[in-house]
N, C-alpha and C positions, 0 to 999 in steps of 0.2 A: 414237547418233543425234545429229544437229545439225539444230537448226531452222533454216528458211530462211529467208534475207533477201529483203525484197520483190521485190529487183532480180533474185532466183530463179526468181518465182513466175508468170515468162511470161504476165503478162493484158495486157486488151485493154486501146485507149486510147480514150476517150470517142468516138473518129469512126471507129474500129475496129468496137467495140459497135454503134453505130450503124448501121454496115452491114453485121453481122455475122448469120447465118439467126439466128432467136428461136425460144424453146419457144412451140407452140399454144395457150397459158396466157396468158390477160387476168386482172387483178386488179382486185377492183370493191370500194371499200371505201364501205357503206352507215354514212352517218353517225356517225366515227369522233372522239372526245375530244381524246386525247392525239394533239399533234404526235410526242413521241418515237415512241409505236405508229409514226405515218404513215412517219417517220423510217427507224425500221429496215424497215419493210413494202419501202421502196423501196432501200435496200440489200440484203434479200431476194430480191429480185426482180431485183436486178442480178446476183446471185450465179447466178442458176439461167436467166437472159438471158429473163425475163419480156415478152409483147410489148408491153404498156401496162397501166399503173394507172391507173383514174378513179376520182376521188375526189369522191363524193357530198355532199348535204345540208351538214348543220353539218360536214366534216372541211375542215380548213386545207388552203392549198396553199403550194405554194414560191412565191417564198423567204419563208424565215423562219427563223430562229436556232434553236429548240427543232426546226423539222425538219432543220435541218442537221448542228446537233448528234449526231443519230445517222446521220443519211444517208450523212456523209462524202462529198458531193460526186454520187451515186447518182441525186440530181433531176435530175442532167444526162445519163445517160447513159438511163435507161429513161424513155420516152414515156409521158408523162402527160397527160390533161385532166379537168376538173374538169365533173358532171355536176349539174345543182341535183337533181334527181328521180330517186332509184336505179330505181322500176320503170318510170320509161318510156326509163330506159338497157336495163333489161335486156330489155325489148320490141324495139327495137329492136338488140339485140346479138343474139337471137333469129332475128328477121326475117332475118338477117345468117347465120343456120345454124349461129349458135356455139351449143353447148350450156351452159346457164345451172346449176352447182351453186352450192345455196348449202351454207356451211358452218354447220351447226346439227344443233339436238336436237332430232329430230323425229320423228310417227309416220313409219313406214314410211323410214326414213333409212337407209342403205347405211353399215355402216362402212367408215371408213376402205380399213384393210386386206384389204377385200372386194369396192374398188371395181376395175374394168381397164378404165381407159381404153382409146379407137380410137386408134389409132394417127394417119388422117390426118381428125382430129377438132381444134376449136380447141374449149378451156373456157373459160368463161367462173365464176374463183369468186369468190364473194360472201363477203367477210369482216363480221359487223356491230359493233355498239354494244357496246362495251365494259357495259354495265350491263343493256340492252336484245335485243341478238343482231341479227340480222337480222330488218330490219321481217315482220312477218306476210302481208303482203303481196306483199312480192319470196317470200319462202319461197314461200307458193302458186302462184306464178309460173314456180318455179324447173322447168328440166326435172327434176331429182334432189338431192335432199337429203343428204349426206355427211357422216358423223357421228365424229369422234375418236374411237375408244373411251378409256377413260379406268377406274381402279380403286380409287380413293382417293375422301377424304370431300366434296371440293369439283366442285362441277355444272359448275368451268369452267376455260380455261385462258386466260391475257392473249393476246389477238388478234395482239400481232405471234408468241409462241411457235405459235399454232395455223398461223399462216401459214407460220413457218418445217417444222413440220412437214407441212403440206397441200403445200405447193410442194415439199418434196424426194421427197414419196411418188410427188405424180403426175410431176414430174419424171423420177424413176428409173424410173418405168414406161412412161412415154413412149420414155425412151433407150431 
């Protein structure tokens, strides 16, 4: 086997993307720390043609160095805007017919691996606070609650990994 060179690897080009159909997946990130998290969230999301990321409360927005850093250029091509108030985004994305999961540990929460998406359905997931999760608030708010399963000693996993894993599950089940 030989690995490919970029120039192999047939993708799109930021005004491609841009007019290219998007997965039914909005990404809502509830007051998030780390630029790099934000960083890679948005190269995640470019990778699975995500329709927009908002970016809530205290999270940074582009440009800036520490989210470029992991972005690799990704703030350009996936639609973003910045929301001061995640629950009155997610009222409104609602109002809208999107379906509102957040991603958290909660009663009555749906794993992961249990969830099946509609097909001609738009989600809307809720990533939260690195220290924190998703405010208590968006959670009650939320139409379903969606839960990692997970087996080991630690109650959690760094936000941009749960992202990358949330976006390639609903992703493939969407395909």
């Amino acid at each position: 086997m030989r690995k490919l060179e970029n120039s192999e690897l047939d993708r799109l080009t930021v005004d491609g993307f841009k007019s290219a159909n998007k997965s039914p997946i909005i990404v809502v990130l509830d007051n998030i720390r780390s630029l790099n998290n934000i960083g890679s969230i948005f190269r995640t999301s470019d990778a699975f043609r995500i329709q927009k990321i908002y970016l809530c409360g205290i999270s940074a927005i582009p440009p800036h160095k520490d989210i470029q850093k992991t972005a690799l250029g990704s703030t350009e091509s996936v639609d973003w805007e910045y929301a001061e108030n995640t629950l009155a985004l997610v009222k409104k994305l609602q109002s809208n017919d999107i379906q509102v999961l957040s991603i958290e540990q909660a009663e009555k929460a749906t794993m992961l691996n249990e969830f099946k998406p509609k097909k001609k359905q738009t989600y809307a997931l809720v990533f939260g606070n690195e220290v924190k999760g998703v405010s208590q608030e968006v959670v009650s708010q939320s139409d379903q609650v969606i839960e990692i399963p997970q087996f080991g000693t630690k109650h959690s996993l760094n936000i941009s990994v749960s992202c990358g894993i949330v976006l390639w599950d609903v992703f493939s089940k969407l395909r």
